[in-house]
Backbone as CSV, one residue per row, in Angstrom:
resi,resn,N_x,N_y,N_z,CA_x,CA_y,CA_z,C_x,C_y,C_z
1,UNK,0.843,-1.196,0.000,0.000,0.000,0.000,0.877,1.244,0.000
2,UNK,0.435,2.017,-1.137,1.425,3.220,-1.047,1.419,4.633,-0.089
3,UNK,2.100,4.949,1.116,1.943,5.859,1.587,1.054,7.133,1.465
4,UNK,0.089,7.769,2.617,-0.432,8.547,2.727,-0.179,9.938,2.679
5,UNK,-0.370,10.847,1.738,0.187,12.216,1.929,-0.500,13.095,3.464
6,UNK,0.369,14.068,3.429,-0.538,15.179,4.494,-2.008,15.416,3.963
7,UNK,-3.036,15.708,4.456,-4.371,15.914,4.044,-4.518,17.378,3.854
8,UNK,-4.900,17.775,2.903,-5.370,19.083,2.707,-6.854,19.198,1.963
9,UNK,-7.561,20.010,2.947,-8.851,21.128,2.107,-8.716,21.981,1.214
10,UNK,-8.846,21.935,-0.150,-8.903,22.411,-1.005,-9.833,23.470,-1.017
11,UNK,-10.323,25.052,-1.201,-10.819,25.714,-0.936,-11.429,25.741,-2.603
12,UNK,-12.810,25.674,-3.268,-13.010,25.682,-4.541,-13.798,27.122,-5.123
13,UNK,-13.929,27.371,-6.182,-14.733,28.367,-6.460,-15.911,28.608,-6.533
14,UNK,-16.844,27.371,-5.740,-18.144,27.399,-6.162,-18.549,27.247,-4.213
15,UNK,-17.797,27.253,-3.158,-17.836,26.969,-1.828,-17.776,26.113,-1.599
16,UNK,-17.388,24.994,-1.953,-16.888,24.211,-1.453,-15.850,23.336,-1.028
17,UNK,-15.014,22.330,-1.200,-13.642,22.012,-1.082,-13.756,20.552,-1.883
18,UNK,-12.080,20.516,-1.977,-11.378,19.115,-2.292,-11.022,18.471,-1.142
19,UNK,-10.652,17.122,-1.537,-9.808,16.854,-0.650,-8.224,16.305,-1.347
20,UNK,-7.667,16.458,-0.914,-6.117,16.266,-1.370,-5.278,15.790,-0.321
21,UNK,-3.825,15.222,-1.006,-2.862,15.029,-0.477,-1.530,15.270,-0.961
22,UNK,-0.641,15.840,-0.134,0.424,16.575,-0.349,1.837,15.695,0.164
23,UNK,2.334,15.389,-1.218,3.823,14.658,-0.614,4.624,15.676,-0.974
24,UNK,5.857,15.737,0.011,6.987,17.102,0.156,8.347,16.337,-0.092
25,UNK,9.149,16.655,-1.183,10.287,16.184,-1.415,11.022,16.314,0.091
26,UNK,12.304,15.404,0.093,13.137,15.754,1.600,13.687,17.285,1.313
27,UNK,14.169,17.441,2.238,15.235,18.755,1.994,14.569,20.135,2.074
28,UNK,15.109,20.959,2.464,14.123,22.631,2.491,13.715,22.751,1.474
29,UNK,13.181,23.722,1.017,12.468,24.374,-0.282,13.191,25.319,-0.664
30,UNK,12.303,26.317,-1.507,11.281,26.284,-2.303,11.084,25.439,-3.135
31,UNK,10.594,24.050,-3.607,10.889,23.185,-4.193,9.799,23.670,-5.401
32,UNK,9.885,23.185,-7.004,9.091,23.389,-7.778,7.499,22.554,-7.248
33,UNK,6.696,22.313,-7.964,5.320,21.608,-7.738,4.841,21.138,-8.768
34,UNK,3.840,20.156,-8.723,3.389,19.476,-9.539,2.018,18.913,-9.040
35,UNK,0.609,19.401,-9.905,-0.305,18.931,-9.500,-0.820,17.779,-10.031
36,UNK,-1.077,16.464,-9.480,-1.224,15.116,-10.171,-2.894,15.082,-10.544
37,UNK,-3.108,14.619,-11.395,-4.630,14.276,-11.665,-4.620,12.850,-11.399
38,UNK,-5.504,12.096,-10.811,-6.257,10.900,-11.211,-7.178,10.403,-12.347
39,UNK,-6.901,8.802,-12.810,-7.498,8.434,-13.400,-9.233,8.112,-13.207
40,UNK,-10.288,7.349,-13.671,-11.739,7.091,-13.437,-11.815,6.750,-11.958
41,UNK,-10.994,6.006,-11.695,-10.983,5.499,-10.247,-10.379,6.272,-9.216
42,UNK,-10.426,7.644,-9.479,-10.344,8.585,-7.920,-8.999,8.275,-7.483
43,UNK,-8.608,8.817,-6.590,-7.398,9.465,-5.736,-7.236,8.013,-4.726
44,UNK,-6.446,7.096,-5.681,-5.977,5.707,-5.069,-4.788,5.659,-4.893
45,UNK,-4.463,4.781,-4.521,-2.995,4.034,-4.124,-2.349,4.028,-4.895
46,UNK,-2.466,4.560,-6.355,-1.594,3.990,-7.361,-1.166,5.494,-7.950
47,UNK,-2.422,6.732,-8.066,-2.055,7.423,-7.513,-1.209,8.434,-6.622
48,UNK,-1.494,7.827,-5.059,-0.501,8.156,-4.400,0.754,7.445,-4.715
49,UNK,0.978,6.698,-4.970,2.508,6.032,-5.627,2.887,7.125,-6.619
50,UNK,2.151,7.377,-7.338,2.903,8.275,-8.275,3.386,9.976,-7.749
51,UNK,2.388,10.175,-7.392,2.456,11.530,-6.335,4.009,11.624,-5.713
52,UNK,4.290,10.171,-4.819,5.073,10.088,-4.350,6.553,9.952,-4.917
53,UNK,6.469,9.481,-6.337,7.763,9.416,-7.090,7.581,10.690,-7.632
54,UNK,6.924,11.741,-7.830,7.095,12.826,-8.503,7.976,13.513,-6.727
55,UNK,7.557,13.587,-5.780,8.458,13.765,-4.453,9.821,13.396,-4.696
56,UNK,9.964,12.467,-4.820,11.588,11.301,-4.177,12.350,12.155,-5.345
57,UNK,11.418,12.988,-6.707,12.112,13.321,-8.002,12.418,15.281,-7.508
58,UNK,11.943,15.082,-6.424,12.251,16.591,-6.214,11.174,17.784,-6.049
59,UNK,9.800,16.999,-6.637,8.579,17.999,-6.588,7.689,17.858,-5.595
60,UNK,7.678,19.102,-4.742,6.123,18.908,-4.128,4.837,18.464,-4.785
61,UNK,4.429,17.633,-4.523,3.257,17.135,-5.805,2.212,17.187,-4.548
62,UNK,0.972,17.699,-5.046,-0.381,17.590,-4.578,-1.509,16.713,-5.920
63,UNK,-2.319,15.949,-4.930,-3.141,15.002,-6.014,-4.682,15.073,-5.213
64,UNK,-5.620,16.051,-5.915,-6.776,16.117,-5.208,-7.494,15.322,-5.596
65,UNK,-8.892,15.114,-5.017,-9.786,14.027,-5.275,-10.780,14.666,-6.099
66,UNK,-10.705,14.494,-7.142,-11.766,15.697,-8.141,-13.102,15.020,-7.805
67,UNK,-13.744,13.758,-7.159,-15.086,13.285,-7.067,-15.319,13.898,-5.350
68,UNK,-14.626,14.670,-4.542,-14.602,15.345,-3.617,-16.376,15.828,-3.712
69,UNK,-17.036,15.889,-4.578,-18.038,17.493,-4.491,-19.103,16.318,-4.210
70,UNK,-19.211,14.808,-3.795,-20.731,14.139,-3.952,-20.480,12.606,-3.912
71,UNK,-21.260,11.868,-4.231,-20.536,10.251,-4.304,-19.750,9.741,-5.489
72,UNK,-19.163,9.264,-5.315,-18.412,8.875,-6.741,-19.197,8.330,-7.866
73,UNK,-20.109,7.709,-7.584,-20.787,7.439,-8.882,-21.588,8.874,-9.621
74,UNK,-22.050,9.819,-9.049,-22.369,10.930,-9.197,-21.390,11.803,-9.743
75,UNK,-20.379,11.987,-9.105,-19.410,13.030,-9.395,-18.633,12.360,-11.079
76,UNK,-18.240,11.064,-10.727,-17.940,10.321,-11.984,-18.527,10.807,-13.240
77,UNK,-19.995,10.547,-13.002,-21.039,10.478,-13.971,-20.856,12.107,-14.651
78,UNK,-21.106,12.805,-13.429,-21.000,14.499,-14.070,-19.466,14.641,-14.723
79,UNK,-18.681,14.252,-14.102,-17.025,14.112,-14.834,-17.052,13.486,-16.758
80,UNK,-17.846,12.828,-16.582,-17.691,12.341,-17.980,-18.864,13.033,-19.150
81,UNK,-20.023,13.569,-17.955,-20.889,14.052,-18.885,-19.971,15.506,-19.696
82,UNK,-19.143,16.082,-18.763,-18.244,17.448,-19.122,-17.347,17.362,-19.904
83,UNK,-17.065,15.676,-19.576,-15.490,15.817,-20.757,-16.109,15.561,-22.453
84,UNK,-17.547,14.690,-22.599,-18.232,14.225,-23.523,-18.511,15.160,-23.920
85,UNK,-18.831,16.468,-23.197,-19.290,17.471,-23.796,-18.959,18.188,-24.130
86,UNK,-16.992,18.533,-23.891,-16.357,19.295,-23.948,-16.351,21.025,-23.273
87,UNK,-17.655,20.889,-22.232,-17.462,21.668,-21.154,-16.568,21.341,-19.964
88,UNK,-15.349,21.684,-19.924,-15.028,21.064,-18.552,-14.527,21.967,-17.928
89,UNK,-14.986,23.431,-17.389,-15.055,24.707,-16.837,-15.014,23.857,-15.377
90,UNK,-15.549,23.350,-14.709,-15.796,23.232,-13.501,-14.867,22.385,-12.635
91,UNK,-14.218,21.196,-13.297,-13.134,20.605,-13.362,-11.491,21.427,-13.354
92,UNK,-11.846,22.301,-14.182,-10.274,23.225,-14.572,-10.262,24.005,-13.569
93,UNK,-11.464,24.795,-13.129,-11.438,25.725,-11.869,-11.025,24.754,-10.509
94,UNK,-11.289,23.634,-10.453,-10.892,22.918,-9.420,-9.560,22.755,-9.040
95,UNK,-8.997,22.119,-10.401,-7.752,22.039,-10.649,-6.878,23.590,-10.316
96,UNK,-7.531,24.541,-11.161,-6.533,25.772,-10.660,-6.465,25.897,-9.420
97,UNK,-7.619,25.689,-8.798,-7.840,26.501,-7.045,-7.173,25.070,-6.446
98,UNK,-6.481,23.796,-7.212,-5.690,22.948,-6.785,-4.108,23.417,-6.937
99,UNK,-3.681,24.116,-7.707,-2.551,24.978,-8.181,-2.406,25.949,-7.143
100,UNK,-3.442,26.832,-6.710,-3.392,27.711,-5.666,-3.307,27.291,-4.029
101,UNK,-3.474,26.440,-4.000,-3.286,25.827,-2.840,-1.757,25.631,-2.699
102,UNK,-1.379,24.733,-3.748,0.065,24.202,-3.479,0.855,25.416,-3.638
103,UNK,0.985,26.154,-4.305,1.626,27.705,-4.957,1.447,27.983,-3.589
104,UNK,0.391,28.366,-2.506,0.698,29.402,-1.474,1.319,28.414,-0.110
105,UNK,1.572,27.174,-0.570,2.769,26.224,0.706,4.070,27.032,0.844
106,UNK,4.831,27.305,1.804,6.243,27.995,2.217,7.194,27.376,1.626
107,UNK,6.691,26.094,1.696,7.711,24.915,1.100,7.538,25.153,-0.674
108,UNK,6.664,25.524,-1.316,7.157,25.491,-3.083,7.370,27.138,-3.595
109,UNK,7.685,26.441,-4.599,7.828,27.921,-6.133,6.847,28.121,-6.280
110,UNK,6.004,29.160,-6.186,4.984,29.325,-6.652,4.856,29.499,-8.238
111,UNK,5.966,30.068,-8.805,6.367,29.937,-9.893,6.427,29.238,-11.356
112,UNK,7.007,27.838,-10.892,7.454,26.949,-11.130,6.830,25.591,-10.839
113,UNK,5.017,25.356,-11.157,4.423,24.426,-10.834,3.665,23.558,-12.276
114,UNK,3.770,22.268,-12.191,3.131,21.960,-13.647,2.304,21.248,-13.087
115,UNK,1.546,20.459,-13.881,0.122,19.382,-13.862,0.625,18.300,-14.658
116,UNK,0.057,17.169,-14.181,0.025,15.921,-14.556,-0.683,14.906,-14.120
117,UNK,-1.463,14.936,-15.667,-2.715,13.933,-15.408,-2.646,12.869,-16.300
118,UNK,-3.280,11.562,-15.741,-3.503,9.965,-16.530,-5.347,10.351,-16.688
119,UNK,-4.811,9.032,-17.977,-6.301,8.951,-18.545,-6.898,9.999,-18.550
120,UNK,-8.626,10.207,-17.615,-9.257,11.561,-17.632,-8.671,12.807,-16.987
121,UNK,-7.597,12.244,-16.003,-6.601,13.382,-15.909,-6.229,13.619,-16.582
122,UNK,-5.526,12.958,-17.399,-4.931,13.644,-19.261,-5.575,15.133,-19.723
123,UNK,-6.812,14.377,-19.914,-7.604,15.520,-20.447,-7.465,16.752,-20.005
124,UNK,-7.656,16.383,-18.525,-8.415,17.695,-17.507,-6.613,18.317,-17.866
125,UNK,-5.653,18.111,-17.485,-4.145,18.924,-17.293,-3.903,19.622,-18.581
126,UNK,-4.133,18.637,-20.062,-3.980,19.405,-21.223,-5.309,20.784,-21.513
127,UNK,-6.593,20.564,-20.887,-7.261,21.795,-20.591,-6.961,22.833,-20.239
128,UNK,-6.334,21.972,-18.714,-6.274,23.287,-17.556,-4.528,23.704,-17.606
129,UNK,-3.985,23.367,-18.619,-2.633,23.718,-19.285,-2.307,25.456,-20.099
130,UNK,-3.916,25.263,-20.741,-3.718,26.381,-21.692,-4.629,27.831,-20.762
131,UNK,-5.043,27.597,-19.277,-4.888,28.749,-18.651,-3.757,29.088,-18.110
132,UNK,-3.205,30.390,-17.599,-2.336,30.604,-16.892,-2.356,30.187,-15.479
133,UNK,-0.489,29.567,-15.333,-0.322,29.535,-14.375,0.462,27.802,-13.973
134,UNK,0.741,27.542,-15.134,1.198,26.197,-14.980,2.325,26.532,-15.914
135,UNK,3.594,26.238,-15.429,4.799,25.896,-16.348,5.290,24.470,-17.609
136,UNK,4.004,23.763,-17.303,4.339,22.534,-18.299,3.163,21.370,-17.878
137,UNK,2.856,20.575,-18.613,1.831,19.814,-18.864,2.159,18.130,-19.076
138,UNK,1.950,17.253,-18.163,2.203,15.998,-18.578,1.133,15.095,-18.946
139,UNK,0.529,14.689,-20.397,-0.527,14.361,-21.110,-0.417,13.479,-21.326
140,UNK,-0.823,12.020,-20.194,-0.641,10.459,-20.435,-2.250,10.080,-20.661
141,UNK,-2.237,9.506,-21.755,-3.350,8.947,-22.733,-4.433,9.957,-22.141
142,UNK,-4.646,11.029,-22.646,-5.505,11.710,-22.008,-6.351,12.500,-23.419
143,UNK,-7.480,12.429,-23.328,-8.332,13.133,-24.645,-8.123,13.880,-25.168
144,UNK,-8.053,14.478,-26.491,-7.739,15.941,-26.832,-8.810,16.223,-27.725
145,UNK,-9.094,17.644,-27.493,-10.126,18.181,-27.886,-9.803,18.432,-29.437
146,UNK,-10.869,18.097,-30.465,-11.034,18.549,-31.910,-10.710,19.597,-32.070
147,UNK,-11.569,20.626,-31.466,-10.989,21.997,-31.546,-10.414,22.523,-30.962
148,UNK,-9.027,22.882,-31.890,-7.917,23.563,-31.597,-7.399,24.647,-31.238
149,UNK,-9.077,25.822,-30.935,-9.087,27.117,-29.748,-8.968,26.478,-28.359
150,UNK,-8.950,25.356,-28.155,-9.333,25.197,-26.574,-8.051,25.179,-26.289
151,UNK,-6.821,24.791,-27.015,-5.474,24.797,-26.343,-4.937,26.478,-26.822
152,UNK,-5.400,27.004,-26.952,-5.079,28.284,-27.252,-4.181,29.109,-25.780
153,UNK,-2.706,29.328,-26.075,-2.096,29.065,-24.705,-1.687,28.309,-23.821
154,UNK,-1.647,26.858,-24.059,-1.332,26.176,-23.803,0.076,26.520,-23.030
155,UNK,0.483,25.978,-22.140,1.866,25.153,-21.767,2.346,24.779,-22.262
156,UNK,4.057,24.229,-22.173,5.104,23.208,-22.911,3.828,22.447,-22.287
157,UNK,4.074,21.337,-23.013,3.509,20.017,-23.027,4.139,17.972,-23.306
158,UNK,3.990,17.854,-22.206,4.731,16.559,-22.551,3.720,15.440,-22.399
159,UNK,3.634,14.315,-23.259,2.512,13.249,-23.852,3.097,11.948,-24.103
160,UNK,2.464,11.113,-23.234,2.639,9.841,-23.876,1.099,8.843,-24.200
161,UNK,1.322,8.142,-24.812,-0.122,7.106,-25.707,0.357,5.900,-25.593
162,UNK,-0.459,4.950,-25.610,-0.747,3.478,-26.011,-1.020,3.187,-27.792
163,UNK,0.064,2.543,-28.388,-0.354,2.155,-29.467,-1.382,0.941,-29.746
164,UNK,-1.764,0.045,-28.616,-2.393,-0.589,-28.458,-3.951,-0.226,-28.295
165,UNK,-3.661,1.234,-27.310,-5.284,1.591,-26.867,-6.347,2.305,-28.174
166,UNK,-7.171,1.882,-28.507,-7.996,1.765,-29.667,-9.227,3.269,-29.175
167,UNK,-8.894,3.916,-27.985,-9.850,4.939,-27.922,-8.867,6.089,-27.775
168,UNK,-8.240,6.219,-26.440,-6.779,7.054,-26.560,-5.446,7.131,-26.574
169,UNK,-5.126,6.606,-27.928,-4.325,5.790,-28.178,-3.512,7.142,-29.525
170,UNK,-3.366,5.909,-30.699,-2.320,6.832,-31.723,-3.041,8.370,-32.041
171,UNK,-4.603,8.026,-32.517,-5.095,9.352,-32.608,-5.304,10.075,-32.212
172,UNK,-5.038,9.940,-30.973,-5.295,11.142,-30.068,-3.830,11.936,-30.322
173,UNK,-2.772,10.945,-30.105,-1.338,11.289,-30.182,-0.946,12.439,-31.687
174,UNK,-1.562,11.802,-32.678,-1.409,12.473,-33.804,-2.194,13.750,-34.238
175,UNK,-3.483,14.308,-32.971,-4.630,15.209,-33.095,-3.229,15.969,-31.978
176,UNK,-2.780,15.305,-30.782,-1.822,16.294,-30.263,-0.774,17.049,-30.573
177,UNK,-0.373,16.029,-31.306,0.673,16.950,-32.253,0.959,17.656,-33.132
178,UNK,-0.745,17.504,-34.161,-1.072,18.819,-35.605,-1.287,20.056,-34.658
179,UNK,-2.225,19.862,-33.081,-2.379,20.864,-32.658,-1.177,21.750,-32.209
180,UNK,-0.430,20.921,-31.468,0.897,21.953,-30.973,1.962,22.249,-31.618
181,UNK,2.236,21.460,-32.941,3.260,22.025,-33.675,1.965,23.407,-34.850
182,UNK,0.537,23.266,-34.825,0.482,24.731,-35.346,0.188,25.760,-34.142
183,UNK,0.390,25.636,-32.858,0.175,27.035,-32.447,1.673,27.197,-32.045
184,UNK,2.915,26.230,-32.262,3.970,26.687,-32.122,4.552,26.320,-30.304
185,UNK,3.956,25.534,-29.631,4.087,25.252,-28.364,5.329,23.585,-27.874
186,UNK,6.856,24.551,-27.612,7.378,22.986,-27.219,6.520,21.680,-26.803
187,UNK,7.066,20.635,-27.433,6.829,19.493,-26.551,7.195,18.335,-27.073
188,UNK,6.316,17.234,-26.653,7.554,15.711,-26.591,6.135,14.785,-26.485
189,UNK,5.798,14.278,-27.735,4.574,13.701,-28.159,4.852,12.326,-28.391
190,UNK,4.916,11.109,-27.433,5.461,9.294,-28.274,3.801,8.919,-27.700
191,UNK,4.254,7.570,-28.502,3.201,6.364,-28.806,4.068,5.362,-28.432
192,UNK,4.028,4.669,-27.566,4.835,2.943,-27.009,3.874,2.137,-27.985
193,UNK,4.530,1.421,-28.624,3.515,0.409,-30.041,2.991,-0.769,-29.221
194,UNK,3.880,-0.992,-28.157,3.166,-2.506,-27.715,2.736,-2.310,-26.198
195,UNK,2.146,-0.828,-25.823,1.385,-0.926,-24.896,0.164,-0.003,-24.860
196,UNK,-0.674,-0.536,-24.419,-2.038,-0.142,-24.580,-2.635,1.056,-23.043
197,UNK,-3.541,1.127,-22.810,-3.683,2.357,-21.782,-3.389,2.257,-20.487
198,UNK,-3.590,3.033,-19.990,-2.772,2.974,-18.267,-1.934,2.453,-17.734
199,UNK,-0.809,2.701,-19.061,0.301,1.704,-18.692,1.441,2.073,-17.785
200,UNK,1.048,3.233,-17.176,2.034,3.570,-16.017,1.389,3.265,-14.657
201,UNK,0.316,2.344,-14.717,-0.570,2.054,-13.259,-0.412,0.862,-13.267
202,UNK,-0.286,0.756,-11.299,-0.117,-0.871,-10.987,-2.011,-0.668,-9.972
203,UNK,-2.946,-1.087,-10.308,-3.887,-1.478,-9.744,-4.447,-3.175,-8.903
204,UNK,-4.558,-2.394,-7.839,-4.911,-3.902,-7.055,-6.236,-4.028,-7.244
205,UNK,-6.566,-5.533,-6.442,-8.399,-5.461,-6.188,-9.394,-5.372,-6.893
206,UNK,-10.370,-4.960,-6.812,-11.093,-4.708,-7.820,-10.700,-3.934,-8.819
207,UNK,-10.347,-2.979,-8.880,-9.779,-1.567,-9.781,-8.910,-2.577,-10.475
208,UNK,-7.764,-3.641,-10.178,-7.188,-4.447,-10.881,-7.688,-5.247,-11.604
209,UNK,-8.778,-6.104,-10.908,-9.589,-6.829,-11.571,-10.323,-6.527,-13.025
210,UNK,-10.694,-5.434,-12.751,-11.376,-4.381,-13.698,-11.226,-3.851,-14.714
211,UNK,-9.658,-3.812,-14.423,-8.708,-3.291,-15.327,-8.208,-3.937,-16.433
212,UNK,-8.595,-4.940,-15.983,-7.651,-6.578,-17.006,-8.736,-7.066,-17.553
213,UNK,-10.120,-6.642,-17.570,-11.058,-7.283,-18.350,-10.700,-6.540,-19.882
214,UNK,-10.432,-7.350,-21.154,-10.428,-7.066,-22.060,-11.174,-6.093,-22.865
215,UNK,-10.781,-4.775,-23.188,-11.601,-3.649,-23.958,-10.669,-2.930,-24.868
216,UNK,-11.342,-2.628,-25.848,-10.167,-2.008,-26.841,-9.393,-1.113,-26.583
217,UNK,-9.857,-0.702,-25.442,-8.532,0.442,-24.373,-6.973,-1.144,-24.600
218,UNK,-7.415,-1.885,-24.112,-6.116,-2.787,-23.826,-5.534,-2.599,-22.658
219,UNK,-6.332,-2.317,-21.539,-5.548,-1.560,-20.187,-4.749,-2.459,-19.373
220,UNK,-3.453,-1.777,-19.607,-2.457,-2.431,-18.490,-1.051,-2.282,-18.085
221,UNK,-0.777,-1.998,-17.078,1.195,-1.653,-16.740,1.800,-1.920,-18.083
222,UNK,2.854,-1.533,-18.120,3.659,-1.611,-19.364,5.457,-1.461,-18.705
223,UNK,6.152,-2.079,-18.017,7.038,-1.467,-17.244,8.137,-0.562,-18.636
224,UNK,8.708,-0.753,-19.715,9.453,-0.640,-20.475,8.565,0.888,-21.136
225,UNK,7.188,0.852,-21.263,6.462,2.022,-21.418,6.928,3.073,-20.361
226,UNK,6.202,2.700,-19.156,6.321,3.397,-18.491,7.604,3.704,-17.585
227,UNK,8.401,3.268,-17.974,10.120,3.782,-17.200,10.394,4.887,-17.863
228,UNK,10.552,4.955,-19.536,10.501,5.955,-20.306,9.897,6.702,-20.221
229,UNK,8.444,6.596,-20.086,7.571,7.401,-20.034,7.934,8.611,-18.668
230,UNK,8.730,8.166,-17.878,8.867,8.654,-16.699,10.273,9.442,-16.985
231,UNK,10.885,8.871,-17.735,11.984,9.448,-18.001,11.644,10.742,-18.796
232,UNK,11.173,10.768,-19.596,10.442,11.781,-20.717,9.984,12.924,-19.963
233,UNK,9.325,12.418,-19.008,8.456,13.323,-18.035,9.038,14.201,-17.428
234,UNK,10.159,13.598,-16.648,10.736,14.359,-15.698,11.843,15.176,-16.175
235,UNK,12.809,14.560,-17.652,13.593,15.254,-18.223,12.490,16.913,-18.762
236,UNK,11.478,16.503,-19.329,10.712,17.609,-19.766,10.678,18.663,-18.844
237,UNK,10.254,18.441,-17.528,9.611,18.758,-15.850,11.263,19.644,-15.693
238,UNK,12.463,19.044,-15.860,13.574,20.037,-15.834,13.576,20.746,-16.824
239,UNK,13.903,20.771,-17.581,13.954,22.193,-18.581,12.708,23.292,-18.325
240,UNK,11.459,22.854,-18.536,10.293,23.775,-17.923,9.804,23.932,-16.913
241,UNK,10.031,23.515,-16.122,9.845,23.662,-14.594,10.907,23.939,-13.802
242,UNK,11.682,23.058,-13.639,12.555,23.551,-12.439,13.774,24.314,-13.066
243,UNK,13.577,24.613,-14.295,14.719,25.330,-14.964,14.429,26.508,-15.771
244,UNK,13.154,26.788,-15.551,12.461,27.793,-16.242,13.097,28.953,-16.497
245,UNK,13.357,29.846,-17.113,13.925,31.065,-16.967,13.196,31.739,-16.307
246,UNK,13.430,32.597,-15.518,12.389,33.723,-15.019,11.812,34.803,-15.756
C-alpha cells in the first residue's frame, strides 16, 4: 500500500472544497510543484505512488480528489458528462484553485508548478494547461479536444499514448501533435507500439480486476512504457519547470 500524503482542504470556487494530499520532497524548499490528476478510479494508491515518485524526483506534488463534491458514482457520472461534452469549466477551476493551494505552501515555487494527469486526468491537465499559471503539462493517454481554440495558450507540453489503446491511443497522439506544432508550443509527443492504456498504473483489487477485463482500451502496466515514459516526463519537468527562466 502506497503511503499517505498530508491531508489538505482544497478551498473551490463554487464553496466548497477538495480533498487532497500533499507529498513534500526531503530537503528545504522552495521546491518546484506538480499537481497530479487521477485516473476514473479517484485518488488511489496507485495514484498516491505516483504523487510520491514525482516527491523522491524533487517535486512537491499535490493530487486532489476531483469526485470530492458528492458520491463517486455521481461526481464520476458528471465528470464524464463534461469531458463528452467538452465543457469542462468546472473541473479546470478545481484544478486551478488545486494549483493555488500548493503555490501558497512555504515549502514550493509558486512559480514553477506543472500538472500531470492519466487517462481523464490527461484531459483535464492538457485543458487546464492552456490557462495561466502552470509551467508545463504531462498528457498520459488523455483526450484531446477537436478543436484547436481550446489549447489556445497552452503550456510546454509533454505526452505519452498506447499504441495498443484503440480509444486514446495513436489518434489522439497524432490530433496532439497537428495541434501543438500549429500554435507553435514545445513538446515531446510518443506512442509505445506494444502498450495499450494505463500503462504507467499498478492497480490492485477490484480496480485491478477491472482493469484486465479485455476492452479495446487494452488496459495495463507496461514497465518498459512506463520507465521511459517517466523518463520523458521528468527530463521535460527540468527544462520547464525547475529550470524555467524567469
Amino acid at each position: 500500500m502506497a503511503a499517505r500524503g498530508e491531508h489538505l482542504d482544497v478551498p473551490t470556487p463554487d464553496g466548497a472544497s477538495l480533498t487532497a494530499e500533499l507529498f513534500v520532497p526531503a530537503g528545504e524548499g522552495a521546491h518546484p510543484g506538480v499537481v497530479v490528476l487521477h485516473e476514473s478510479f479517484g485518488l488511489n494508491d496507485d495514484i498516491r505512488r505516483i504523487a510520491g515518485r514525482f516527491a523522491q524526483a524533487g517535486y512537491a506534488a499535490l493530487a486532489p480528489d476531483l469526485y470530492s463534491h458528492g458520491t463517486r458514482i455521481v461526481c464520476l457520472s458528471r465528470v464524464m458528462v463534461d469531458m463528452l461534452g467538452g465543457g469542462m469549466g468546472r473541473e479546470v477551476a478545481d484544478i486551478h484553485a488545486t494549483r493555488e493551494a500548493l503555490a501558497a505552501r512555504p515549502e514550493v515555487d509558486a512559480e514553477r508548478i506543472a500538472v500531470a494527469g492519466f487517462c481523464q486526468g490527461g484531459g483535464f491537465a492538457l485543458v487546464a494547461g492552456a490557462q495561466p499559471g502552470f509551467s508545463a503539462a504531462a498528457v498520459n493517454y488523455g483526450m484531446v479536444p477537436s478543436d484547436r481554440s481550446h489549447l489556445d495558450g497552452v503550456c510546454p507540453v509533454v505526452a505519452s499514448y498506447g499504441g495498443r489503446d484503440r480509444v486514446a491511443g495513436p489518434k489522439m497522439a497524432e490530433r496532439l501533435e497537428r495541434h501543438l506544432e500549429a500554435l507553435g508550443v514545445p513538446h515531446d509527443v510518443k506512442t509505445y507500439e506494444q502498450a495499450g492504456h494505463s500503462f504507467f498504473s499498478h492497480l490492485d483489487g477490484w480496480q485491478g480486476w477491472l482493469a484486465r477485463v479485455p476492452t479495446p482500451m487494452a488496459v495495463g502496466y507496461d514497465e518498459q512504457a512506463a520507465e521511459d515514459g517517466w523518463g520523458r516526463m521528468l527530463a521535460f519537468f527540468e527544462q520547464h519547470v525547475r529550470n524555467q527562466a524567469k
